[in-house]
C-alpha positions in Angstrom: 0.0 0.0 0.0 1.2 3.6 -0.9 -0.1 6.3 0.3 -0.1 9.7 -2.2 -0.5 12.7 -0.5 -1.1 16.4 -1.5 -2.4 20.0 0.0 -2.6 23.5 -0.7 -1.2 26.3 1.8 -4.0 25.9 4.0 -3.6 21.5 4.5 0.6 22.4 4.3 1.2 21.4 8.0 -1.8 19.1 8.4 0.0 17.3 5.6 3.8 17.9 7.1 2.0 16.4 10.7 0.6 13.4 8.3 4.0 12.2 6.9 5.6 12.4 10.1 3.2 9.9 11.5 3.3 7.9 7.7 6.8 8.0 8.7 6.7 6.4 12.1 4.3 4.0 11.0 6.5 2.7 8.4 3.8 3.3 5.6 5.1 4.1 2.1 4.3 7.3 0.9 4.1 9.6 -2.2 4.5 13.7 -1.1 3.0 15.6 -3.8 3.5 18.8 -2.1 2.7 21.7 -1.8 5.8 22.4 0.3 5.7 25.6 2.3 2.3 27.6 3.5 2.6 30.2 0.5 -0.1 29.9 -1.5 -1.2 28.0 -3.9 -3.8 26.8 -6.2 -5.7 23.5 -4.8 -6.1 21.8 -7.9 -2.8 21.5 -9.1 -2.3 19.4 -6.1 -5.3 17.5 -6.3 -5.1 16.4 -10.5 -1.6 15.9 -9.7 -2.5 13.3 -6.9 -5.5 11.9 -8.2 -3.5 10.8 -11.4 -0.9 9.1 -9.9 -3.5 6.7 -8.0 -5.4 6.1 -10.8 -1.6 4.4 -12.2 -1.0 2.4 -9.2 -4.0 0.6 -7.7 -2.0 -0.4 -4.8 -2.1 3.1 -3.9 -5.0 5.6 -2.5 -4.7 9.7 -2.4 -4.9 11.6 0.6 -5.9 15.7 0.2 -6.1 18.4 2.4 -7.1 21.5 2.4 -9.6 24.2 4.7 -12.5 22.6 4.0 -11.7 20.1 1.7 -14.3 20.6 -0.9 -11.9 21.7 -3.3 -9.8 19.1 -3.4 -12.6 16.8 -3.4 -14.3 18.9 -6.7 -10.7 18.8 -8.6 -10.4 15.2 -7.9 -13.6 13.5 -8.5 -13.2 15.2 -12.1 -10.9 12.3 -12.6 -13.3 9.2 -13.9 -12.4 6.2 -11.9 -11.6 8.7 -8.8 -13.8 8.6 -5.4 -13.0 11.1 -3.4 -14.5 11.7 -0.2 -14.3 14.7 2.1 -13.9 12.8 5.7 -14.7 14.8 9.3 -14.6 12.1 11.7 -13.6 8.0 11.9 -17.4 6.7 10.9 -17.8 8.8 8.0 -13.9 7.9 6.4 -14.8 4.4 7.1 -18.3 4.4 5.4 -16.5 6.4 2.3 -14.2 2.6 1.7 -16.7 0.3 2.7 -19.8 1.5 0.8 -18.5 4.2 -1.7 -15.0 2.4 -2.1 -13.5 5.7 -2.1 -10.0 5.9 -3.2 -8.8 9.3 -2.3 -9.6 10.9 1.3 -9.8 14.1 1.5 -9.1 16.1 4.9 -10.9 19.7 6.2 -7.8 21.0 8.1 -9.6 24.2 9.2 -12.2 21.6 11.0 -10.5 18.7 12.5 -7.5 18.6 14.8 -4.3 16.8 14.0 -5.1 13.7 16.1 -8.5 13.4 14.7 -6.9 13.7 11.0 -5.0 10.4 12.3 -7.5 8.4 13.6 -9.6 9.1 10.0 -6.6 8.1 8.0 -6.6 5.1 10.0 -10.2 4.4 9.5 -9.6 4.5 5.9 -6.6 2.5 5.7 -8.5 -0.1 8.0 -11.4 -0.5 6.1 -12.4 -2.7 3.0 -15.0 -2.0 0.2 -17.9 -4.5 0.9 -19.0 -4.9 -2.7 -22.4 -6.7 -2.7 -25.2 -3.8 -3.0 -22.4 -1.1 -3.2 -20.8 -2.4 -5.8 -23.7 -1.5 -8.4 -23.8 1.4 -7.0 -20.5 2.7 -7.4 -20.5 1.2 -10.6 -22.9 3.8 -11.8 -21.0 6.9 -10.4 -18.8 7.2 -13.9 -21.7 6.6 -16.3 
């Protein structure tokens, strides 16, 4: 598993925070930047990650932002892309296992940096379930 990960100027140390725990935890990872908190324009972060995962399906994208929408918006332009703005474990969970989302996407303005961990977690823990879903999410690129 790989982990590719992106920001804009507002997500720059929520995304710095993330790679140090990546880090720790020994998880491969893909930085994307942005690299300082002089800013930028989201999108260029998000097509930039949301193309690499669409090469490597071993991998998933994570994007953060303020709020997260934009990212999310950019991204889900990408077909074959599910991007879901998570707030909290249940939700980032329910994106993988019923939407079988493939980037997360993070609201830094909204969520502290030890709630940002425990949602990647919840992502990285959790499995598509198929079944019902999977017609579902089959529809979303039509």
């Amino acid at each position: 598993m790989k982990v590719i990960i992106g920001s804009d100027h507002a997500g720059y140390e929520y995304k710095s925070d993330l790679i140090s725990f990546l880090k720790k935890e020994g998880i491969n990872y893909e930085d994307c930047g942005c690299y300082s908190a002089d800013s930028v324009d989201y999108p260029d972060y998000a097509h930039d990650v949301s193309s690499k995962v669409l090469k490597d399906n071993s991998s998933f994208g994570v994007l953060i932002c303020g709020s997260a929408n934009g990212v999310a918006m950019a991204s889900n332009k990408h077909p074959g892309i599910r991007a879901a703005i998570c707030w909290n474990e249940k939700i980032s969970s329910l994106a993988v296992t019923h939407n079988n989302a493939n980037v997360l996407c993070i609201p830094a303005r909204f969520i502290s940096k030890e709630e940002q961990k425990k949602i990647l977690n919840a992502f990285m823990a959790s499995d598509f379930q198929g079944g019902r879903h999977k017609r579902r999410v089959e529809k979303i690129d039509q």
